[in-house]
C-alpha positions as CSV (number, residue, x, y, z in Angstrom):
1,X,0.0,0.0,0.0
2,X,1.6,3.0,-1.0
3,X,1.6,6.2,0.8
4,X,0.6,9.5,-1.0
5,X,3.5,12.1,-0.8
6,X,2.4,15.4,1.0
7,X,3.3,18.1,-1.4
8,X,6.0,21.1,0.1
9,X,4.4,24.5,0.6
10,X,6.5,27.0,-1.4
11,X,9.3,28.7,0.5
12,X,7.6,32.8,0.9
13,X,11.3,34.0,-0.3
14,X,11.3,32.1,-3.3
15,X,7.2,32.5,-4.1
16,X,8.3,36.9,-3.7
17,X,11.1,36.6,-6.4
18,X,9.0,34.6,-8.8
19,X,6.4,38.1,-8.6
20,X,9.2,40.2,-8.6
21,X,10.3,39.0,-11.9
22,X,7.0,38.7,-13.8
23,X,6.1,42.3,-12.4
24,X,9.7,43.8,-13.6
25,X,8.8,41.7,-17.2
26,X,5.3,43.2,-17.6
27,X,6.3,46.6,-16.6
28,X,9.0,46.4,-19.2
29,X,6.8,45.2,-22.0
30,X,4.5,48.1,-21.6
31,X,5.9,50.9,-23.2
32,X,6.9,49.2,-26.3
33,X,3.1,47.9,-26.4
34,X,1.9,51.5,-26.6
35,X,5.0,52.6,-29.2
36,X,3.8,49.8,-31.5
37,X,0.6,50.7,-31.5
38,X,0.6,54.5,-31.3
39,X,0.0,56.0,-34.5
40,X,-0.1,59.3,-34.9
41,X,-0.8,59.5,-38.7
42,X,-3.8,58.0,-38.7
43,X,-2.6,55.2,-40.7
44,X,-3.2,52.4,-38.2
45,X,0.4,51.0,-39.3
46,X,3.0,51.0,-36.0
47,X,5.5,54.1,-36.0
48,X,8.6,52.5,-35.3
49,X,10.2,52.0,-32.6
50,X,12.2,55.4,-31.1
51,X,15.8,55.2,-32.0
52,X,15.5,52.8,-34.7
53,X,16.4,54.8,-38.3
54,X,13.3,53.7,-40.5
55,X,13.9,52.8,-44.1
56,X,15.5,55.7,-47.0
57,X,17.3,57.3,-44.1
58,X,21.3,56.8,-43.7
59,X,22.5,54.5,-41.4
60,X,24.7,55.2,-38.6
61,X,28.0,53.9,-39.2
62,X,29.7,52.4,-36.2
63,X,33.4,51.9,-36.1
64,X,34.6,48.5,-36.1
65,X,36.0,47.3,-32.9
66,X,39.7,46.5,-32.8
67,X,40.5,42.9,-31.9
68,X,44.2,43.4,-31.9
69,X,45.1,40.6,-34.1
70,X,45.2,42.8,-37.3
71,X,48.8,43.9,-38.0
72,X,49.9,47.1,-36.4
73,X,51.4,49.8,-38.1
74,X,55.1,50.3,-38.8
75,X,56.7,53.0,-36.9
76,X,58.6,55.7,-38.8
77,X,61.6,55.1,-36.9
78,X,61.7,51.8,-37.4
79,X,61.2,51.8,-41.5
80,X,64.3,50.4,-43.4
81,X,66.6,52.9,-44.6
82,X,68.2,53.6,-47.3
83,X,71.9,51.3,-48.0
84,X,74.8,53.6,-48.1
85,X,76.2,53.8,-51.5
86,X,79.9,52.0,-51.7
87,X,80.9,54.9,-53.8
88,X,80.5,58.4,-53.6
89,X,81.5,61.4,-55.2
90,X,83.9,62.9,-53.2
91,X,82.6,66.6,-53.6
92,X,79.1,65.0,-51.9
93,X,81.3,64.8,-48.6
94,X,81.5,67.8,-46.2
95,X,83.7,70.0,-46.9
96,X,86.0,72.3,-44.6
97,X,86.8,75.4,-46.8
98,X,83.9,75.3,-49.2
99,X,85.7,74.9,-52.0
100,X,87.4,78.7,-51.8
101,X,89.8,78.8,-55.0
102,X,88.2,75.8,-56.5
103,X,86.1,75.6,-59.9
104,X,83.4,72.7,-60.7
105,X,83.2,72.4,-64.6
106,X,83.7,70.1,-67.4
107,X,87.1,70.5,-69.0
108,X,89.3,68.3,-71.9
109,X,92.1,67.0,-70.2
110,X,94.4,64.8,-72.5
111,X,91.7,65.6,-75.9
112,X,88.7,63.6,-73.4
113,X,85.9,65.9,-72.1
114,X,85.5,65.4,-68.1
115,X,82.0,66.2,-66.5
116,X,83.2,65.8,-63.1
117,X,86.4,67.7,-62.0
118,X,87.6,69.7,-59.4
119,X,89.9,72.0,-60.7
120,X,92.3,75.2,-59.2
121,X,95.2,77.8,-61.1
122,X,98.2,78.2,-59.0
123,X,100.7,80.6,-59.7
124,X,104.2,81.4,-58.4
125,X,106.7,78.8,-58.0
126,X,105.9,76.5,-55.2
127,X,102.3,77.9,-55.1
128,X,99.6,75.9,-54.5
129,X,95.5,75.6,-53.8
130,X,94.1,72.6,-51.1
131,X,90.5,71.6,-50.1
132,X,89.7,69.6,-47.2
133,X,86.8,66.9,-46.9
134,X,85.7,65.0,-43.9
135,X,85.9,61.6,-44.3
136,X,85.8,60.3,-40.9
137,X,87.0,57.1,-41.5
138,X,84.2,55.9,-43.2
139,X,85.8,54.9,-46.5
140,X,88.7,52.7,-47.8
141,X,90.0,54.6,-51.1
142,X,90.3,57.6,-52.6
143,X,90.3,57.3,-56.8
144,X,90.8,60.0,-58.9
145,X,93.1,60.6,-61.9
146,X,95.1,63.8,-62.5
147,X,96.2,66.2,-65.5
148,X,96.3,69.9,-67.1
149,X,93.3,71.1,-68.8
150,X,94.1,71.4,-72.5
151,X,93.3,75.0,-73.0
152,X,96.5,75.8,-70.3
153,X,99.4,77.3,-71.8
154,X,102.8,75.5,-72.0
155,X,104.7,75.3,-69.1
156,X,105.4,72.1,-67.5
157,X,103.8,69.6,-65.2
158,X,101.9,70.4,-62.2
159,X,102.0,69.0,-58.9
160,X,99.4,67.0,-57.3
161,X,99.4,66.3,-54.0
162,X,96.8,63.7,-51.6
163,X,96.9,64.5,-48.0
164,X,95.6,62.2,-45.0
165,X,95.2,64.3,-41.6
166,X,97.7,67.0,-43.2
167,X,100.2,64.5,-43.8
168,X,101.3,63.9,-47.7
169,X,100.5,60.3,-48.4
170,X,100.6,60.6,-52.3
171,X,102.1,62.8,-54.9
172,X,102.1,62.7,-58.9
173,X,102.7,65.3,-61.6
174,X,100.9,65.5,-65.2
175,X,101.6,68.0,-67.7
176,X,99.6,68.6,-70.9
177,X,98.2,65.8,-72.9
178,X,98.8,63.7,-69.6
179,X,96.4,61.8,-67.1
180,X,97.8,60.2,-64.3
181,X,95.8,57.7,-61.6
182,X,95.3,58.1,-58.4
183,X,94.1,55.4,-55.6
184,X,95.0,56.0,-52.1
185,X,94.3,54.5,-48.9
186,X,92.3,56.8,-46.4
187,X,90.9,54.2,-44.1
188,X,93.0,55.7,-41.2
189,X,91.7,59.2,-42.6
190,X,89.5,61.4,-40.7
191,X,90.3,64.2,-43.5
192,X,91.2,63.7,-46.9
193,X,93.3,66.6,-48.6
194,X,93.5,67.5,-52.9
195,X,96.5,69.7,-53.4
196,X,97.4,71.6,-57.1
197,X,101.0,72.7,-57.0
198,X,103.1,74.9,-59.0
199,X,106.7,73.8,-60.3
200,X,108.0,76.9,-62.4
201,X,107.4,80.5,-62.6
202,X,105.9,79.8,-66.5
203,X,102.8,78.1,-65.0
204,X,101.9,81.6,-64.0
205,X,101.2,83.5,-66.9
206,X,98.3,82.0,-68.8
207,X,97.5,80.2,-65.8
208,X,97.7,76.7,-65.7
209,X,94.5,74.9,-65.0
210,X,95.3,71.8,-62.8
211,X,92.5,69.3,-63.1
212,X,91.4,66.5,-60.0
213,X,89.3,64.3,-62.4
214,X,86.2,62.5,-61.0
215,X,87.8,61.9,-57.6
216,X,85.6,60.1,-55.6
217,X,85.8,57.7,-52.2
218,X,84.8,54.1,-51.7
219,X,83.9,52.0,-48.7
């Protein structure tokens, strides 16, 4: 014979939540009862809802959210720069004297037409005209090649001179119809040194144009 369970009486907390609830559901619903079925045209078709853009009008646009796992931007300072050149024209490096007594034009050395030439006049016997670049050590070799510019008078060769630091590390002359080359080691050289040099009197009149040809260092 079996014995008929006696059913629990609800717990009075529990039976006050359950109320809670459905009264905080209904009280919810009731506004958006009375939008949908406001209408203020006339129409007896539902206005829509407030805040929601009806159809033919533009659509807010909301910015996407970043996840972080899209790639990030490069830095500026971090971009990859330029490689240095291994050789460069040496009247692209600083300079100390600005070139004062110098001229930068083509000339025909030796019946060739040179673009690229440094070039100076010296006068007097033992007279000469130096510029100075900065190198700071950064190159290996200094190439050139040497001569007088054919529309000097006679006269003899001219002297030219390569200094490292201030200290002569290569000498050559060249006199018209002559080009002599020039490599040199600077690698020890914080500043590199062309020298034109007189070694007459006769150079003087007419002047004598003494022509550094394409000199340029390399790393």
């Amino acid at each position: 014979m079996s014995i008929p369970r006696r059913r629990r009486p609800s717990h009075p907390a529990i039976v006050g939540a359950v109320i809670a609830a459905v009264a905080t559901v209904v009280a919810a619903a009731i506004p958006v009862v009375l939008e949908l079925t406001r209408d203020p045209g006339g129409s007896g078709a539902a206005s829509p809802v407030q805040g929601t853009p009806s159809a033919g009008q533009p659509q807010p646009t909301t910015p996407a959210a970043t996840t972080g796992t899209g790639p990030s931007p490069t830095p500026a300072a971090t971009a990859s720069q330029p490689a240095q050149a291994d050789v460069l024209p040496l009247v692209e490096v600083p300079q100390v004297d600005d070139l004062e007594g110098w001229e930068q034009e083509p000339l025909i050395v030796a019946g060739k037409r040179h673009d690229s030439v440094l070039s100076a006049s010296p006068c007097w016997l033992n007279d000469h005209f130096t510029v100075t670049f900065v190198v700071s050590r950064q190159f290996r070799v200094l190439e050139a090649a040497v001569g007088i510019a054919d529309d000097s008078p006679g006269g003899g060769a001219l002297r030219f001179t390569v200094l490292s630091d201030r200290k002569e590390v290569f000498t050559t002359t060249a006199g018209l119809g002559k080009v002599r080359p020039v490599k040199v080691d600077i690698s020890a050289a914080t500043q590199v040194s062309l020298r034109v040099s007189t070694t007459n009197l006769d150079q003087c009149h007419g002047d004598s144009i003494g022509a550094w040809i394409a000199p340029r260092v390399r790393r």
